[in-house]
C-alpha positions as CSV (number, residue, x, y, z in Angstrom):
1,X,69.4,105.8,97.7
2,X,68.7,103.3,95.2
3,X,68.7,99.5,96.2
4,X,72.1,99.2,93.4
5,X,74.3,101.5,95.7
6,X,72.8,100.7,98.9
7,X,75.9,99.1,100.6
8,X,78.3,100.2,98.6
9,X,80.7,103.3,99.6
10,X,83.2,105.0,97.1
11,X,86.2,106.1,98.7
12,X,88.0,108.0,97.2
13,X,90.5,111.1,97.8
14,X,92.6,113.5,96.2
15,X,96.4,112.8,96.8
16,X,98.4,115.1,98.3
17,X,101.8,116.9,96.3
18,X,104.9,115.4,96.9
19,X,103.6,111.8,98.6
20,X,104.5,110.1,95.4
21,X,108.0,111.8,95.2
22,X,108.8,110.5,98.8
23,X,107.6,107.5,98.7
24,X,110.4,106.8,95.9
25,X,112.7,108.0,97.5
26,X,112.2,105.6,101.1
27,X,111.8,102.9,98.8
28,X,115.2,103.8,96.7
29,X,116.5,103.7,100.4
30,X,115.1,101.0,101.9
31,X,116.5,98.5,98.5
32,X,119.6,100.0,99.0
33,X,119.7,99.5,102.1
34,X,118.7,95.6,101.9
35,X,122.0,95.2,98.7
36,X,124.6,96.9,101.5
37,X,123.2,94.5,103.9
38,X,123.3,91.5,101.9
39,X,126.8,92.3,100.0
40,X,128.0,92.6,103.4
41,X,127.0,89.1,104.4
42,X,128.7,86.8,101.2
């Protein structure tokens, strides 16, 4: 290994079908959510 990359790790990954999908739709939730909650509350 050269003395340049010594130290230094790449991580990296391939992402997984679907993740991205879901993770919209908790978030879409989850704001929703938080307007209900404070609409409720004025």
């Amino acid at each position: 290994m050269s003395k340049e990359k010594e130290g230094r790790a790449d991580l990296t990954h391939e992402s997984e079908p679907g993740y991205k999908t879901i993770f919209y739709v908790v978030f879409l939730i989850a704001a929703l959510y938080l307007i209900v909650i404070m609409a409720a509350t004025v």
